[in-house]
mmJSON file of the N, C-alpha and C atoms, coordinates in Angstrom:
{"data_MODEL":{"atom_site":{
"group_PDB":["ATOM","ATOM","ATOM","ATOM","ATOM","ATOM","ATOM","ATOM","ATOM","ATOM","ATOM","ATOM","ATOM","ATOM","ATOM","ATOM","ATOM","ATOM","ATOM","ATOM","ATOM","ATOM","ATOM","ATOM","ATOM","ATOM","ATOM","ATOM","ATOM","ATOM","ATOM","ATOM","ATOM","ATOM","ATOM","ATOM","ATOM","ATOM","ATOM","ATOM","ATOM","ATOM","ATOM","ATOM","ATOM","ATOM","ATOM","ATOM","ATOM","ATOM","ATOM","ATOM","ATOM","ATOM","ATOM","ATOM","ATOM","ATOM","ATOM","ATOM","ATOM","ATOM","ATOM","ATOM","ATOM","ATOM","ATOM","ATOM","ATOM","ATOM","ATOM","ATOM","ATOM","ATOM","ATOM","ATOM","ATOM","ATOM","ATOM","ATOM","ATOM","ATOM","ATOM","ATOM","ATOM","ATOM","ATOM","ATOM","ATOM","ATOM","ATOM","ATOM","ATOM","ATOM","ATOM","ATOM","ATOM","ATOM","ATOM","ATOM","ATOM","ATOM","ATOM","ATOM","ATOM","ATOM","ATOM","ATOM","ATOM","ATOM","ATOM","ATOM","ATOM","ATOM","ATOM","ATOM","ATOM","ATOM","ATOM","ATOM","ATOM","ATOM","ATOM","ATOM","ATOM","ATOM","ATOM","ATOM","ATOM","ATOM","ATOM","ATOM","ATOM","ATOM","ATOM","ATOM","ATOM","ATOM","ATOM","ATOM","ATOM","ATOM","ATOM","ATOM","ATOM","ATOM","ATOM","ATOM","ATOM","ATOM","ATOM","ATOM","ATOM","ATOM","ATOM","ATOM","ATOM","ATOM","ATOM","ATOM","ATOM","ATOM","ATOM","ATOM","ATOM","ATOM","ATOM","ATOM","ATOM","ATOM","ATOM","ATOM","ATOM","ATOM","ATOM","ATOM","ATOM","ATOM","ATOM","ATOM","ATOM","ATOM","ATOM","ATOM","ATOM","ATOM","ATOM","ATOM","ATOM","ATOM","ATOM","ATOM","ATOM","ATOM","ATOM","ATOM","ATOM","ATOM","ATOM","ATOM","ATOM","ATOM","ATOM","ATOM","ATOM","ATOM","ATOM","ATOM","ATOM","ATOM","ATOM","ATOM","ATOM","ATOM","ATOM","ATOM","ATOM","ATOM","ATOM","ATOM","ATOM","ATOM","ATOM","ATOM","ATOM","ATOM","ATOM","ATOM","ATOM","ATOM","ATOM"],
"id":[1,2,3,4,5,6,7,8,9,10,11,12,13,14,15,16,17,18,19,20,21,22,23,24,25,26,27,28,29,30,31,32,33,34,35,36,37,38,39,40,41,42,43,44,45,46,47,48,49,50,51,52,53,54,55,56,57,58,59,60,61,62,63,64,65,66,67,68,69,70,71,72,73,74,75,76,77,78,79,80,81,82,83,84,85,86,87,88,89,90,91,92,93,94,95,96,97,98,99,100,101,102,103,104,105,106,107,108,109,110,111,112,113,114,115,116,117,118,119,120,121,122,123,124,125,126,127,128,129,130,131,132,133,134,135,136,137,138,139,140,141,142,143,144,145,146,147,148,149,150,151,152,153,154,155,156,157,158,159,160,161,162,163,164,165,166,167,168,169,170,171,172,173,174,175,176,177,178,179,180,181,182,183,184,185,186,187,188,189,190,191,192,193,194,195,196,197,198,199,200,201,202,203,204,205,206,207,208,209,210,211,212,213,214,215,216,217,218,219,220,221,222,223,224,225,226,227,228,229,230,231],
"type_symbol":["N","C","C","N","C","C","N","C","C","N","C","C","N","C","C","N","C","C","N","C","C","N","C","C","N","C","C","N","C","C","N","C","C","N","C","C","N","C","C","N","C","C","N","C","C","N","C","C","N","C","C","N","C","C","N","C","C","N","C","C","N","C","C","N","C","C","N","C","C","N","C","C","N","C","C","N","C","C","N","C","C","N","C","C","N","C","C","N","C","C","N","C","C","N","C","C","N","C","C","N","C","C","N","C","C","N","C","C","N","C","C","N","C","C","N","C","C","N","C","C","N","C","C","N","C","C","N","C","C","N","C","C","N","C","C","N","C","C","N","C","C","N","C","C","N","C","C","N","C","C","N","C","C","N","C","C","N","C","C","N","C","C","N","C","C","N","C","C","N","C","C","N","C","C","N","C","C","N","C","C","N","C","C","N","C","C","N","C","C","N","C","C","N","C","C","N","C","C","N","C","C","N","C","C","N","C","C","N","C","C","N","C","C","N","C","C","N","C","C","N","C","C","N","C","C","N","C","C","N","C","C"],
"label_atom_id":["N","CA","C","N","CA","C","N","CA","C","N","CA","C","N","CA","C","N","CA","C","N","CA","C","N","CA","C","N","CA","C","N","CA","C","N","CA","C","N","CA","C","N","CA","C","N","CA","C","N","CA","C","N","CA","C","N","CA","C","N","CA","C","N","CA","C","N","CA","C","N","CA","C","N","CA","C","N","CA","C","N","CA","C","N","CA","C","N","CA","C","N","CA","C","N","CA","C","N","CA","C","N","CA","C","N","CA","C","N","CA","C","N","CA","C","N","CA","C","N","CA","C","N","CA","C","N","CA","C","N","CA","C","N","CA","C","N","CA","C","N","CA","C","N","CA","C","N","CA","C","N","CA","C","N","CA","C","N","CA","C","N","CA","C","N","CA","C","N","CA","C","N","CA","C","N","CA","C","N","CA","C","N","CA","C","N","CA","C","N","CA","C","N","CA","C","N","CA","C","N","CA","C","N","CA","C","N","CA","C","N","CA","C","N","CA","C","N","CA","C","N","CA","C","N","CA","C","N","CA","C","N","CA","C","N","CA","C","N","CA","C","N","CA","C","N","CA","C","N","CA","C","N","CA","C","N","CA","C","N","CA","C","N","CA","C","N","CA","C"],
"label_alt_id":[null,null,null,null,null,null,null,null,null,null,null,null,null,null,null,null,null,null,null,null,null,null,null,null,null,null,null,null,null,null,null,null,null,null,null,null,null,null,null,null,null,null,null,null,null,null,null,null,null,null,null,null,null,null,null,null,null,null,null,null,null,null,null,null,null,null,null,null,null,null,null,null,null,null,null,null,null,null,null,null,null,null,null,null,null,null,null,null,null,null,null,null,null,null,null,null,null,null,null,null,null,null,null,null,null,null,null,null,null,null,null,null,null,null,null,null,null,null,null,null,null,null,null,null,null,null,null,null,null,null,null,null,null,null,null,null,null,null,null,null,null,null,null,null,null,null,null,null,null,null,null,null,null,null,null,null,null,null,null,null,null,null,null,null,null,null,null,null,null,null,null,null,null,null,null,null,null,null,null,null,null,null,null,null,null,null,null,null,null,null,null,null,null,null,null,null,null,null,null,null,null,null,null,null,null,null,null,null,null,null,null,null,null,null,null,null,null,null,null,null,null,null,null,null,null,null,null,null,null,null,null],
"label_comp_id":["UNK","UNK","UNK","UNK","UNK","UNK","UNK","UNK","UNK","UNK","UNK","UNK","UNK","UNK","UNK","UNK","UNK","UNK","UNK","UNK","UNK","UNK","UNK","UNK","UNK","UNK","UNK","UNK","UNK","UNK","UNK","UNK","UNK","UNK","UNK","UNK","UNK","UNK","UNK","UNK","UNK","UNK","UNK","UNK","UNK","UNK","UNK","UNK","UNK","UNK","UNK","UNK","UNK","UNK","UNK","UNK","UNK","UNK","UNK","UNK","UNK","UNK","UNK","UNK","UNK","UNK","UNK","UNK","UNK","UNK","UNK","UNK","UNK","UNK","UNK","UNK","UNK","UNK","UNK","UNK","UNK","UNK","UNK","UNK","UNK","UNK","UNK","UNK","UNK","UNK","UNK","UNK","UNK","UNK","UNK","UNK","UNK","UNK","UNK","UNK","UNK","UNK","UNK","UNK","UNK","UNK","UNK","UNK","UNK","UNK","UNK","UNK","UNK","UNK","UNK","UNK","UNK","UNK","UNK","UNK","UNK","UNK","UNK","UNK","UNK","UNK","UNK","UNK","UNK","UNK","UNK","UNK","UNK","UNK","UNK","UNK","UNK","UNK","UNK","UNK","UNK","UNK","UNK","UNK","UNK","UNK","UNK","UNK","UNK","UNK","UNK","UNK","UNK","UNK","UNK","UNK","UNK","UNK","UNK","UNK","UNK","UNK","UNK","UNK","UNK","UNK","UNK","UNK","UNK","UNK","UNK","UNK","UNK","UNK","UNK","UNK","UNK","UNK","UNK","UNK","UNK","UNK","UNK","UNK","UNK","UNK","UNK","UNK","UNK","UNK","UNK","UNK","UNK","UNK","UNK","UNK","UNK","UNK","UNK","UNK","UNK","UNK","UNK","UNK","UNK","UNK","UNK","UNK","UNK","UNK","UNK","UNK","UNK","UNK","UNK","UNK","UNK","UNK","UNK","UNK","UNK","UNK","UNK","UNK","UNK","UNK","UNK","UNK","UNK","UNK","UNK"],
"label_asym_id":["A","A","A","A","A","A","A","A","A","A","A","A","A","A","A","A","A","A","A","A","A","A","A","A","A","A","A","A","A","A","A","A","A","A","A","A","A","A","A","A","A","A","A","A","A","A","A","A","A","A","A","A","A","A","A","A","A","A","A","A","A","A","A","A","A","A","A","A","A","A","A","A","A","A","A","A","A","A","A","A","A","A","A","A","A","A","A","A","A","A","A","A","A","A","A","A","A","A","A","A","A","A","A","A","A","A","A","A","A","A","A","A","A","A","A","A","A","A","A","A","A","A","A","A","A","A","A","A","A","A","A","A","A","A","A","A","A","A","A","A","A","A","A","A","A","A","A","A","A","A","A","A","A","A","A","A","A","A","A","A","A","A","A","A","A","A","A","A","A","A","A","A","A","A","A","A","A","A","A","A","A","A","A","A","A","A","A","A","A","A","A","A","A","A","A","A","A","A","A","A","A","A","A","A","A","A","A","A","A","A","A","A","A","A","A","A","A","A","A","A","A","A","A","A","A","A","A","A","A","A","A"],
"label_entity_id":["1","1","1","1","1","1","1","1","1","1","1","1","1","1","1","1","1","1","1","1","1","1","1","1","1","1","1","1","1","1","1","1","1","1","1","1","1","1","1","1","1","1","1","1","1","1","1","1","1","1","1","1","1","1","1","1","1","1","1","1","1","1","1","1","1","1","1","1","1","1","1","1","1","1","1","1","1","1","1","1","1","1","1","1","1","1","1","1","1","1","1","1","1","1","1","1","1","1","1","1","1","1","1","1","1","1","1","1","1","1","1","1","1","1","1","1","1","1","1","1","1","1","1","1","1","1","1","1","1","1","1","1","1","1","1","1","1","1","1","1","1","1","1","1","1","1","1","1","1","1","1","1","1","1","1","1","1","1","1","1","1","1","1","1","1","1","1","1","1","1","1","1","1","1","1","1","1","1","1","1","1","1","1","1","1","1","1","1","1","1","1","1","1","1","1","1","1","1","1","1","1","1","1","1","1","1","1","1","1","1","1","1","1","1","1","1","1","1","1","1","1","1","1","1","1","1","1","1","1","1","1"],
"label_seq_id":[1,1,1,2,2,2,3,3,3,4,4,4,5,5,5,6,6,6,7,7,7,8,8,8,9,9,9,10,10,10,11,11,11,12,12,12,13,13,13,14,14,14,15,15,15,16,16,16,17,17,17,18,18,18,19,19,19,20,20,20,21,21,21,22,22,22,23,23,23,24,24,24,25,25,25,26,26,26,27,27,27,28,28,28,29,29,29,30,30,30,31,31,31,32,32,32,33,33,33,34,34,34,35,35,35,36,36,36,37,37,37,38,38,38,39,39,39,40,40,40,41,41,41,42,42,42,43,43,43,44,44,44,45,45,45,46,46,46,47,47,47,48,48,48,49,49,49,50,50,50,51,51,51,52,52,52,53,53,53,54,54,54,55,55,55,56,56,56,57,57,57,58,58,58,59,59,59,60,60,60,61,61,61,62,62,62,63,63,63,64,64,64,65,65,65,66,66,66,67,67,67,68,68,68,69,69,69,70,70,70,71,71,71,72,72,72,73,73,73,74,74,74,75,75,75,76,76,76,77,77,77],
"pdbx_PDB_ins_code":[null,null,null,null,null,null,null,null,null,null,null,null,null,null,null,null,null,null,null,null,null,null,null,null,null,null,null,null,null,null,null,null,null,null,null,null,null,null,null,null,null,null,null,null,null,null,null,null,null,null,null,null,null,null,null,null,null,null,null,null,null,null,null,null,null,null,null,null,null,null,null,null,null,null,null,null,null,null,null,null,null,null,null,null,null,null,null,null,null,null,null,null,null,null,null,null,null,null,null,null,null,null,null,null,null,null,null,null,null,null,null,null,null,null,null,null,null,null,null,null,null,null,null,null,null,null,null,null,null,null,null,null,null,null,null,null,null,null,null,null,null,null,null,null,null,null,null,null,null,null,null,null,null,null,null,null,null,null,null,null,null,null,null,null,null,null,null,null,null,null,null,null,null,null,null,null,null,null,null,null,null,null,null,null,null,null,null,null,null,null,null,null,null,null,null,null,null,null,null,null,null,null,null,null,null,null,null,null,null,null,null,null,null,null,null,null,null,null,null,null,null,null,null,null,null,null,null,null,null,null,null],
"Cartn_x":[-11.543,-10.499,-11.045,-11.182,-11.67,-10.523,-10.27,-9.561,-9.424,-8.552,-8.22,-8.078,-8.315,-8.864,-7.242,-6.29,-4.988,-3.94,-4.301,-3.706,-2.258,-2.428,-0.99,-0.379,-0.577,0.313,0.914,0.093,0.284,1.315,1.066,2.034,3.431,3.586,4.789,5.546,4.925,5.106,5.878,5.23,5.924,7.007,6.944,8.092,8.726,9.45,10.278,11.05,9.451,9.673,11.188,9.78,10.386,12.085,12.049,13.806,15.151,14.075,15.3,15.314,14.478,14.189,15.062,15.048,16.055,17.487,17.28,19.402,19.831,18.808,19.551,19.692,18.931,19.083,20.263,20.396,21.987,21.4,20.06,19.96,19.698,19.279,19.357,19.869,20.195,20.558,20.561,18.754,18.118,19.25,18.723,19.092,18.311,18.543,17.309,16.951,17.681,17.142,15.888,16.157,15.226,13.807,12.777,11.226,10.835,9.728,8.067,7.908,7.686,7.617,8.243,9.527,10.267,10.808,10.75,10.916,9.553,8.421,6.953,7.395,7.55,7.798,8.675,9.864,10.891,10.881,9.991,9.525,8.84,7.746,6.625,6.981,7.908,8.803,9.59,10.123,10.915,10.43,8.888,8.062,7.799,7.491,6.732,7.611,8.643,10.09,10.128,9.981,10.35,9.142,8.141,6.572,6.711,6.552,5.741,4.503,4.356,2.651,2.24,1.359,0.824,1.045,1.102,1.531,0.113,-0.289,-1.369,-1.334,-2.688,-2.615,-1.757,-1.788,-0.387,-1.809,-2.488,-3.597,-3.82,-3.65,-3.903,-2.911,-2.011,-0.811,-0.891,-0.743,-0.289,0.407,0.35,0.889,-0.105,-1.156,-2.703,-2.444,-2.463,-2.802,-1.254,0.047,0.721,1.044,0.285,0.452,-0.58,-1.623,-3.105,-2.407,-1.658,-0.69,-0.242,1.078,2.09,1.307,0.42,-0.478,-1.358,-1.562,-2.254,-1.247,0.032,1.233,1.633,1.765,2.477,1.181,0.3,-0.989,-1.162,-0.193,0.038,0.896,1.949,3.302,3.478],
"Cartn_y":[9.53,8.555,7.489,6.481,5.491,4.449,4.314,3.711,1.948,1.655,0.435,-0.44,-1.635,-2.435,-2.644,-3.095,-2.939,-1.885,-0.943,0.221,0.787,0.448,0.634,-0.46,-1.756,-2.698,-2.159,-2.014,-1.906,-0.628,0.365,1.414,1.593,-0.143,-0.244,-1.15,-1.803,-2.517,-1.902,-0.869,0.197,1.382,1.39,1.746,0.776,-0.028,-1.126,-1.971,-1.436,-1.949,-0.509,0.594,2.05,2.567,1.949,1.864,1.063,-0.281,-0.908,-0.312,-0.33,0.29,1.453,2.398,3.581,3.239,2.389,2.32,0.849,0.028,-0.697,0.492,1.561,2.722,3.024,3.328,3.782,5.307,6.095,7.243,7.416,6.82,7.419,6.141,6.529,5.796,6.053,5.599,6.095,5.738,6.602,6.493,6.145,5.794,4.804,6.621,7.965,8.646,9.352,8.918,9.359,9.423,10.539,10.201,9.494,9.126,8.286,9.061,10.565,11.636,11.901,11.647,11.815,10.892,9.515,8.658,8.773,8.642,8.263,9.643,10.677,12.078,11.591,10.942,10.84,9.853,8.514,7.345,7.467,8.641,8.474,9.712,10.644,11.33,10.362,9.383,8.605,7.795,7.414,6.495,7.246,8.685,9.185,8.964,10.252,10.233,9.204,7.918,6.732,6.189,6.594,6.199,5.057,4.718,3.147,3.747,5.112,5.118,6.792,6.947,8.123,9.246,10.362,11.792,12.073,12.799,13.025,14.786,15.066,16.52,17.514,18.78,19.419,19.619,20.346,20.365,19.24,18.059,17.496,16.665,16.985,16.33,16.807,15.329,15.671,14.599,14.388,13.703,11.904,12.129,11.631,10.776,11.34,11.127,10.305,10.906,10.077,8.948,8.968,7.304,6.658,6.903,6.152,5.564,6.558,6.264,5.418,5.626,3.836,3.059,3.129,1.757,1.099,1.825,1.437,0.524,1.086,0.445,-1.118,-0.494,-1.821,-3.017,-2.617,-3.632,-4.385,-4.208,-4.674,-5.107,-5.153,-5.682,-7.383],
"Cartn_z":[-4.051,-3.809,-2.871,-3.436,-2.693,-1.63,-0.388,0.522,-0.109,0.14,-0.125,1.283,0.977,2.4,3.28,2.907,3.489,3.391,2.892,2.095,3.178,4.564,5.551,5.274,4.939,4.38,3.04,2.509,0.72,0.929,1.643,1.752,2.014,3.461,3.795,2.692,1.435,0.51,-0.341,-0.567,-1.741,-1.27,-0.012,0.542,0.735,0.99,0.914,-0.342,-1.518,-2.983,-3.641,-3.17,-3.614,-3.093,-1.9,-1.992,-2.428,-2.415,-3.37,-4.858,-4.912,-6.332,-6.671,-5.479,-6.156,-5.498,-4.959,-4.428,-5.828,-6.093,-7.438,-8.642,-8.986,-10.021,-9.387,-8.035,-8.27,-8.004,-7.855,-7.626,-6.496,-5.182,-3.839,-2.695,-1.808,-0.375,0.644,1.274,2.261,3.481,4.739,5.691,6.945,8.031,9.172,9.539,9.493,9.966,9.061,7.712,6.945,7.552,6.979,7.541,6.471,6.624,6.288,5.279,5.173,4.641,3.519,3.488,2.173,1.473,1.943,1.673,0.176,0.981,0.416,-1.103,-0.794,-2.002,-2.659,-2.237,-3.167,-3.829,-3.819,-4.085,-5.257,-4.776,-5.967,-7.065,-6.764,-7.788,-8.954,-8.133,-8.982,-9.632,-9.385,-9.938,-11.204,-10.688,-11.942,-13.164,-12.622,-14.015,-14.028,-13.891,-14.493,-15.714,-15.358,-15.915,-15.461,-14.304,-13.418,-13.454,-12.713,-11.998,-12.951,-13.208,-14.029,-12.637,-13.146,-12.465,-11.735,-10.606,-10.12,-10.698,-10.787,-11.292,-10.267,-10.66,-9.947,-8.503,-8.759,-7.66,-6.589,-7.329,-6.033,-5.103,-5.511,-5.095,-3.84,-2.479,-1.379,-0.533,0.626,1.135,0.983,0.933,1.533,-0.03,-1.148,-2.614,-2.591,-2.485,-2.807,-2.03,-0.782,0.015,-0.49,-1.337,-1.918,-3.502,-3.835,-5.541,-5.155,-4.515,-4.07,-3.484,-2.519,-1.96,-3.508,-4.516,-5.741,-6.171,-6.333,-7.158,-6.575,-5.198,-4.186,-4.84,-5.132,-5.138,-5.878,-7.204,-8.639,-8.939,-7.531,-7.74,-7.954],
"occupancy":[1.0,1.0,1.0,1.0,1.0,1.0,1.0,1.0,1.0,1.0,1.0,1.0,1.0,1.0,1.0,1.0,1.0,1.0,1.0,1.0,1.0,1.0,1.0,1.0,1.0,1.0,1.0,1.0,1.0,1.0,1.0,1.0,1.0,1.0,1.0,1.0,1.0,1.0,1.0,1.0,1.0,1.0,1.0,1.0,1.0,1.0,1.0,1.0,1.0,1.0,1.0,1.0,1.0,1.0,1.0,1.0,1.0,1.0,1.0,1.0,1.0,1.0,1.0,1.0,1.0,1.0,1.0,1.0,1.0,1.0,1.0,1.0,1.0,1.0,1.0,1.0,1.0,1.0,1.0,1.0,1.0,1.0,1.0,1.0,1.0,1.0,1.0,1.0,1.0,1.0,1.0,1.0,1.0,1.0,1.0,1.0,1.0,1.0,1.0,1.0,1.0,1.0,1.0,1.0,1.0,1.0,1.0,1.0,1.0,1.0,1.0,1.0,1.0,1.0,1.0,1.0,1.0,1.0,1.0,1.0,1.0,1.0,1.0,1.0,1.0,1.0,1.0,1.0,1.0,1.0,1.0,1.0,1.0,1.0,1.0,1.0,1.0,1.0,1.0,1.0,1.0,1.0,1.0,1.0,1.0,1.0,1.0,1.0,1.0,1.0,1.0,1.0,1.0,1.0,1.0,1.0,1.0,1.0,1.0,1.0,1.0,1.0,1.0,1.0,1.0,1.0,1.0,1.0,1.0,1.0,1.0,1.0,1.0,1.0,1.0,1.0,1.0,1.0,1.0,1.0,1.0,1.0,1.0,1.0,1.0,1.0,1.0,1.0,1.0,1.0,1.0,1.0,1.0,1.0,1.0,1.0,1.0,1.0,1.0,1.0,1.0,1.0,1.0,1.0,1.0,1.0,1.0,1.0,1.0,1.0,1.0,1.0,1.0,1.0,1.0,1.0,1.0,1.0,1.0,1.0,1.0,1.0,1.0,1.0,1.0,1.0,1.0,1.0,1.0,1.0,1.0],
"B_iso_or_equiv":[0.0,0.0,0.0,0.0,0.0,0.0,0.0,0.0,0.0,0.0,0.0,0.0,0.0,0.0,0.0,0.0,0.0,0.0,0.0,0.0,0.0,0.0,0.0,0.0,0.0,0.0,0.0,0.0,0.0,0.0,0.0,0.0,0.0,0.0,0.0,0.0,0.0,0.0,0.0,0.0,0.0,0.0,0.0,0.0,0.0,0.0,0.0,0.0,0.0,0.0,0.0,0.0,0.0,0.0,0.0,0.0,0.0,0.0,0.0,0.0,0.0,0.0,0.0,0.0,0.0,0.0,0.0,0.0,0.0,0.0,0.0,0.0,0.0,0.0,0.0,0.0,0.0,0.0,0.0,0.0,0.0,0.0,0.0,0.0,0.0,0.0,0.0,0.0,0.0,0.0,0.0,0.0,0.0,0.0,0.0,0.0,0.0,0.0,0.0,0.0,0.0,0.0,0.0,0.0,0.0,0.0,0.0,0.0,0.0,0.0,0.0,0.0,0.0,0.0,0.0,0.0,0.0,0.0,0.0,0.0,0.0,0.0,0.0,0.0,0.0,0.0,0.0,0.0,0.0,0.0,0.0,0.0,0.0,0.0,0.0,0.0,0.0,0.0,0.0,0.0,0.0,0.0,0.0,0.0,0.0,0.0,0.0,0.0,0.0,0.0,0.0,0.0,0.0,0.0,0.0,0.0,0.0,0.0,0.0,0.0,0.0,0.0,0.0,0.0,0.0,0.0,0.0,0.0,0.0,0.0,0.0,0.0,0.0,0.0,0.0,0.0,0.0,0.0,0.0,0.0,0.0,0.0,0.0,0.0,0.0,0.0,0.0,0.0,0.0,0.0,0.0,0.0,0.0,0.0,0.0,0.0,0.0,0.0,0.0,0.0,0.0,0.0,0.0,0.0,0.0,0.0,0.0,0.0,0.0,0.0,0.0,0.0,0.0,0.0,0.0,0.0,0.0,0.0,0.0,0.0,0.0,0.0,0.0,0.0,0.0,0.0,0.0,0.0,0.0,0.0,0.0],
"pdbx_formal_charge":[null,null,null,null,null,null,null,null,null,null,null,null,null,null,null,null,null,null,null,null,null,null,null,null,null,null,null,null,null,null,null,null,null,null,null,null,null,null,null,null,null,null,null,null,null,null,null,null,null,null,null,null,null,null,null,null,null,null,null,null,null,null,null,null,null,null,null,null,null,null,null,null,null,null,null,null,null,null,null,null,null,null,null,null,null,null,null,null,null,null,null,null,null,null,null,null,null,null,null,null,null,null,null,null,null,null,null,null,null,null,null,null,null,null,null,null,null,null,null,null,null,null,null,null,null,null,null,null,null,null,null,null,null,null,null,null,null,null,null,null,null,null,null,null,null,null,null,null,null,null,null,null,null,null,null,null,null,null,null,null,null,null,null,null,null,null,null,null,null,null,null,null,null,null,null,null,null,null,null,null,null,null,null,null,null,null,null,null,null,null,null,null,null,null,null,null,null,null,null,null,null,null,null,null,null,null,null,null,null,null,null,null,null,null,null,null,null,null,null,null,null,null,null,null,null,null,null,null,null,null,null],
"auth_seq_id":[1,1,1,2,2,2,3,3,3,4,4,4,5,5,5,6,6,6,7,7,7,8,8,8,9,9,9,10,10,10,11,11,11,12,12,12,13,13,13,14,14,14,15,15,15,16,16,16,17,17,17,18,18,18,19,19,19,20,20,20,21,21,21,22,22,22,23,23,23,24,24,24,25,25,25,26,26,26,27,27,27,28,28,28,29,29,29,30,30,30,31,31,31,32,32,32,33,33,33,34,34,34,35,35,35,36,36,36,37,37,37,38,38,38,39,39,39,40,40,40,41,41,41,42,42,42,43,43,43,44,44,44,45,45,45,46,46,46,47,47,47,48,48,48,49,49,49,50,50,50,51,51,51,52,52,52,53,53,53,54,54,54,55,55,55,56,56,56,57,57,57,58,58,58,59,59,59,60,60,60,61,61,61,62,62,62,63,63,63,64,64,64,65,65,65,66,66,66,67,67,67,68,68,68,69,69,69,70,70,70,71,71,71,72,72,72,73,73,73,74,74,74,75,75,75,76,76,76,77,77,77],
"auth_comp_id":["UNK","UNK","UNK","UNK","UNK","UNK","UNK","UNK","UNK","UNK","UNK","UNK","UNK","UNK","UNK","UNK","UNK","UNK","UNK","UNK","UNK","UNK","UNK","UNK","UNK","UNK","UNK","UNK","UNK","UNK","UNK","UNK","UNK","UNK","UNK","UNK","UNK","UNK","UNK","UNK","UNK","UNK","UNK","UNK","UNK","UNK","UNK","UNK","UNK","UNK","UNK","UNK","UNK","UNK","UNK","UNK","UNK","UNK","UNK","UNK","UNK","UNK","UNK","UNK","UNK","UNK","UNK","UNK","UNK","UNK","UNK","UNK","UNK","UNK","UNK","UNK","UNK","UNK","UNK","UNK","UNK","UNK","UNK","UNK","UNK","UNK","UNK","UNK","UNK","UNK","UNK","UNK","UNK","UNK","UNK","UNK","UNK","UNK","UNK","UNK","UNK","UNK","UNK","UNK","UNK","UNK","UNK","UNK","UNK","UNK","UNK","UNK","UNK","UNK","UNK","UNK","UNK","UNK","UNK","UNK","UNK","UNK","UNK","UNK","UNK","UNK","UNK","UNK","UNK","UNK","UNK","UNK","UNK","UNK","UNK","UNK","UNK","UNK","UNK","UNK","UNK","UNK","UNK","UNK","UNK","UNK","UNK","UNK","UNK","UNK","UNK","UNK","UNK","UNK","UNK","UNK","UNK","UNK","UNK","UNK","UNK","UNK","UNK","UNK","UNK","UNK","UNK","UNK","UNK","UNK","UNK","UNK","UNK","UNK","UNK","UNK","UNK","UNK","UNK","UNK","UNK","UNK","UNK","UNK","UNK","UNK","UNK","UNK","UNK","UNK","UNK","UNK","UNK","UNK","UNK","UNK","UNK","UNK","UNK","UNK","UNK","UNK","UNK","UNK","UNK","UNK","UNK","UNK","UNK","UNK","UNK","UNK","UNK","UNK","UNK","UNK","UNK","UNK","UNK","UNK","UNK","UNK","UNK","UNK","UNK","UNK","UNK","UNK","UNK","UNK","UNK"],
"auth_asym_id":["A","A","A","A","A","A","A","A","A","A","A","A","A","A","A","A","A","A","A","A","A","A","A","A","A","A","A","A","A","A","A","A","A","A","A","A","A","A","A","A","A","A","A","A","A","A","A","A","A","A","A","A","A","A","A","A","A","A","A","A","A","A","A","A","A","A","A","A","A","A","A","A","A","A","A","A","A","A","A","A","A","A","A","A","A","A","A","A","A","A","A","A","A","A","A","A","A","A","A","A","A","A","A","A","A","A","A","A","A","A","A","A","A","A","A","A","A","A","A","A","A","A","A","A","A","A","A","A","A","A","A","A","A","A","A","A","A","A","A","A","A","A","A","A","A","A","A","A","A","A","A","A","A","A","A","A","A","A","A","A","A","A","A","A","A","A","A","A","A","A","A","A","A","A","A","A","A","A","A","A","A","A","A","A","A","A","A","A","A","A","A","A","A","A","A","A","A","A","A","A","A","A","A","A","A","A","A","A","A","A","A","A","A","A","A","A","A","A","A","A","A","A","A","A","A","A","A","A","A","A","A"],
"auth_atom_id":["N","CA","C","N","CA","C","N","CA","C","N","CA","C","N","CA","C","N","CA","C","N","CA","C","N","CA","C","N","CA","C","N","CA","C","N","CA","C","N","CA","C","N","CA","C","N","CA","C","N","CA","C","N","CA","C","N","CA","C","N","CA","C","N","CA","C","N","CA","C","N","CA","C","N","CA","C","N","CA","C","N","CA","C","N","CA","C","N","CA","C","N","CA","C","N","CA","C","N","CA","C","N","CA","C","N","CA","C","N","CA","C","N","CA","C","N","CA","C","N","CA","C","N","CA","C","N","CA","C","N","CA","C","N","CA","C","N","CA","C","N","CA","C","N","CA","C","N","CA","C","N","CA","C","N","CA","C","N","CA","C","N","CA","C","N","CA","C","N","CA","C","N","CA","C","N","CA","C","N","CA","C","N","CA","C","N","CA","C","N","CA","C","N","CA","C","N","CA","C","N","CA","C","N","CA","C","N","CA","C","N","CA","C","N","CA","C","N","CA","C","N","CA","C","N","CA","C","N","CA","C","N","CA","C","N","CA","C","N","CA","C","N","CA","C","N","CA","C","N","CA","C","N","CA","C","N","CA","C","N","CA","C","N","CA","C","N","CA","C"],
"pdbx_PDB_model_num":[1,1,1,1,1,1,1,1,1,1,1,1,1,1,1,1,1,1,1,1,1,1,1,1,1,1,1,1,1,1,1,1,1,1,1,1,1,1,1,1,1,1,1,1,1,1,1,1,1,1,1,1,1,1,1,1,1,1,1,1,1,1,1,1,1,1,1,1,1,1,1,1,1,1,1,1,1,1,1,1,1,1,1,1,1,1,1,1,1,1,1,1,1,1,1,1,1,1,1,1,1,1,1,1,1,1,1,1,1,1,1,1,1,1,1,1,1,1,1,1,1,1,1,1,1,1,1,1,1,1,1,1,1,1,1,1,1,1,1,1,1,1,1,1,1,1,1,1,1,1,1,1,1,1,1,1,1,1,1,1,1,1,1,1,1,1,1,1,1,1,1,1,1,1,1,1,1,1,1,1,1,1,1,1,1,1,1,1,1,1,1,1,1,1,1,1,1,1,1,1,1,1,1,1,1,1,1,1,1,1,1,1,1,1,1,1,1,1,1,1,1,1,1,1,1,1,1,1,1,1,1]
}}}
């Protein structure tokens, strides 16, 4: 997995993208107490079932991989 040169920008991108995104679906409505953490899981869950971003294998799925997935996505926006 190769690092991307702004990839904490690109991250806060797709978190910001990734919640409007699911409160216009009408399927979630974050809260200020929400974490970083589930925000980022529940983001790139919804990406997947949606087919925006391809599924990472079940193995490597983690926290690390899915902030490198949405920083990929935010990047193409």
């Amino acid at each position: 997995m190769k690092k991307l040169k702004n990839e904490k920008e690109l991250l806060k991108k797709a978190i910001e993208t990734g919640m409007k995104y699911a409160e216009a679906r009408g399927v979630a409505k974050f809260e200020a107490t929400d974490s970083a953490k589930d925000k980022i899981e529940y983001i790139y869950k919804l990406l997947v079932h949606d087919k925006l971003i391809q599924a990472l294998p079940i193995d490597q799925v983690s926290q690390v991989t899915m902030k490198h997935k949405l920083a990929i996505w935010a990047s193409k926006l």
